[in-house]
N, C-alpha and C positions, 0 to 999 in steps of 0.2 A: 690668735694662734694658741695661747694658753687654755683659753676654752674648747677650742675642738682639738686639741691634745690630749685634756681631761676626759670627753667625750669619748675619742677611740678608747681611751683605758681604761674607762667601764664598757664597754661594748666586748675590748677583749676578754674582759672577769667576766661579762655573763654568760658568752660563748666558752669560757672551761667551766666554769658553774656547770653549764648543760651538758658539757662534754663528760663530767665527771657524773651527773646524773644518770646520763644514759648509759653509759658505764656499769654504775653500780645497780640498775634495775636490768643490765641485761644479766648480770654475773648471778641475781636474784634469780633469776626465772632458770637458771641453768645449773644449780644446785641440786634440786633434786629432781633425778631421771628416773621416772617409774620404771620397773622391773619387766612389765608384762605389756608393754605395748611390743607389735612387730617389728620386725626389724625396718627402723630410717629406712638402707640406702636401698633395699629392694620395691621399698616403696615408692620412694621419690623414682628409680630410674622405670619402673613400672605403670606411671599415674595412665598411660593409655594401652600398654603392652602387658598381657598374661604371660604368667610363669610358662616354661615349655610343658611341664604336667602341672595342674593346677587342679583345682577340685572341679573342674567342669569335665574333666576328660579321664580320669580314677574312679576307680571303684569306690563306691562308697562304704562298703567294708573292711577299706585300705587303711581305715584309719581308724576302725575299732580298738584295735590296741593302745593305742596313746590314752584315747579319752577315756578309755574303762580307768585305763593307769591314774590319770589325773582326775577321775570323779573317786578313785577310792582316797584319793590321797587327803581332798578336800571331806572328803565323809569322815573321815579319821580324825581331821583338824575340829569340823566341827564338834564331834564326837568329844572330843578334850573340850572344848566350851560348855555345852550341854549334854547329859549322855541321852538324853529324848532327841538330839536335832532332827529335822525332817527335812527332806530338798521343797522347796518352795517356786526356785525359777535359777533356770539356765540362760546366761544369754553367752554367744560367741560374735568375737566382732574378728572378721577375716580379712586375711592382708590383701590391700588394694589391688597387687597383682592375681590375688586367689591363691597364691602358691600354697601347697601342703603343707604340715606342720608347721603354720605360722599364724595361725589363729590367735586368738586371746580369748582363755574360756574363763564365763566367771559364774560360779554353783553359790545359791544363797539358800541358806538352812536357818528355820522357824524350832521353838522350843518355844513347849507348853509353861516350863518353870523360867522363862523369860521374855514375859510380853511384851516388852517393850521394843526388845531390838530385834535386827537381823543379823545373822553372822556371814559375810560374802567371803570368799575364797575367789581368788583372781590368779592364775595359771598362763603363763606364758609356753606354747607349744613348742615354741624354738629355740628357748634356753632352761625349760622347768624354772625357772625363778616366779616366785607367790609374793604375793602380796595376802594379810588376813586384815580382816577389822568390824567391829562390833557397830554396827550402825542405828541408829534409831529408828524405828519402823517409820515414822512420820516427814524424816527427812529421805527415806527412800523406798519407792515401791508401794507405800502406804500400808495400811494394817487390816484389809481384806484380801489379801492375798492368799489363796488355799494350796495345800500340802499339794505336792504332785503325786497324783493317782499313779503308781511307778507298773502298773498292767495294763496302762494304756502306751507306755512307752515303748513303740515299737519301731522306731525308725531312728539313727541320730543326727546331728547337723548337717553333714555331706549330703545324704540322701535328700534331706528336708530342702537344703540348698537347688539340689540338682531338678527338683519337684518345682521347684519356683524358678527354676532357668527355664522349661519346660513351659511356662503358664505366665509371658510374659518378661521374664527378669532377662531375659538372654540380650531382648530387644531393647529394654530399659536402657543397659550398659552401653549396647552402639549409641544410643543417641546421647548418652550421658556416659561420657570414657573416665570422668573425674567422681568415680563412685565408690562409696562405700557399703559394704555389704555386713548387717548384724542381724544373726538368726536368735530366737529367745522360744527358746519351751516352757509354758507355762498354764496351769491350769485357771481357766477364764472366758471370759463371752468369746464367741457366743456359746450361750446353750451351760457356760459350768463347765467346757471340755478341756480336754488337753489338747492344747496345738502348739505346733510350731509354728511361729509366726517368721516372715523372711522381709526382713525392710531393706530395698534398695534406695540409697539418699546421695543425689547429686551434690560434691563440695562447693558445685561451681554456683548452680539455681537455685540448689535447695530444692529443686524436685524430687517427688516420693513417690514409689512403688510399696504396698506391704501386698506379699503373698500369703496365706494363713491355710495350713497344713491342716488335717486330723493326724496325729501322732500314730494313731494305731494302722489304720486302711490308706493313709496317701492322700485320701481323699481331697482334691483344693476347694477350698469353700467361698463362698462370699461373705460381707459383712454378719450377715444373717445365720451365719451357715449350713446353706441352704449348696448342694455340691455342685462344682462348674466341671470338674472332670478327673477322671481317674486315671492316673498312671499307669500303664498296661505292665510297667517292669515292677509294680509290686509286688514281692513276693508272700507279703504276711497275707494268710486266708483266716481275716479276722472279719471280714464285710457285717456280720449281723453286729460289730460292734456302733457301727453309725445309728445305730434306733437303741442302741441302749448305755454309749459311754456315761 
């Protein structure tokens, strides 16, 4: 009786032992909440339902004003780190419902008097709160990354998004409702150009769609970038730029 007495009474110390573990690793991971992710609850109650306006169903012009707002704001910041910075690469990760201004944009800026690092600017669309930080080239993005040709930029996220619902990503979503959507502008294969590239990524499979843009003409390309088709609502009459970006 003495002995399995003893026994429940370590059994019950390791069971708070682990109680107070889990505890304090959960308390750990809930301390600091990034600034610039989307909003939680519209996402969780969204994981298979779109916003009633969402960026599939907006003008893509609708939301020029924010992001001009928040690439000057990030061009400023860099600007105080180095006064050379350069935009190097845009990536936006959109809220699972697609809803409007709840994106997460993040602009990273290159300086000639500082080769080593990157400077990232992270922008939350639904509340302006930033995140800034000095990152090593080698821990992110790598160190051939080239300046963005800012005269090929003629389209923004939305549009780019909407170009890849069009070619693909629309159908992607029905069969995969647990998706994440992150569009990235950047100068790069194929060919050295500027594209927007648009990756659809399943939470659930881990299936992937990437659509890849030309920034300037619409134009959807293949790996090659070699053109699959042309969006008839393009409005930039930039076409002789695909033989000479």
């Amino acid at each position: 009786m003495k002995r399995s007495y003893i026994i429940a009474c370590c059994f019950l110390f390791i069971l708070t032992l682990t109680g107070a573990s889990c505890s304090w690793f959960g308390a750990k991971k809930t301390v600091d909440t990034p600034t610039t992710t989307t909003d939680t609850t519209s996402q969780t109650t969204a994981t298979t339902n779109l916003a009633t306006t969402n960026l599939t169903n907006v003008a893509a012009t609708s939301v020029d004003d924010l992001i001009t707002s928040n690439y000057n704001i990030a061009k400023s910041k860099a600007q105080n780190w180095q006064s050379d910075a350069v935009l190097v690469n845009i990536t936006v990760k959109l809220a699972r419902n697609l809803a409007v201004n709840q994106a997460t944009e993040t602009y990273v800026f290159g300086s000639a008097q500082d080769g080593k690092n990157w400077f990232s600017f992270s922008i939350s669309e639904q509340s302006s709160k930033y995140i800034r930080a000095v990152i090593p080239k080698e821990d992110y993005l790598g160190t051939s990354i080239k300046p963005i040709n800012s005269s090929y930029w003629k389209m923004n996220y939305p549009k780019a998004f909407q170009l890849a619902e069009q070619n693909g990503g629309s159908t992607f979503r029905t069969n995969n409702t647990n998706s994440d959507v992150v569009t990235t502008l950047s100068q790069s294969e194929p060919k050295g150009w500027l594209w927007w590239q648009v990756e659809y990524k399943s939470a659930d499979t881990g299936n992937k769609l990437i659509v890849k843009i030309n920034s300037s003409d619409g134009t959807v390309v293949d790996e090659s970038g070699n053109p699959l088709s042309t969006s008839a609502s393009t409005t930039t009459t930039a076409t002789n730029t695909t033989t000479t970006q």
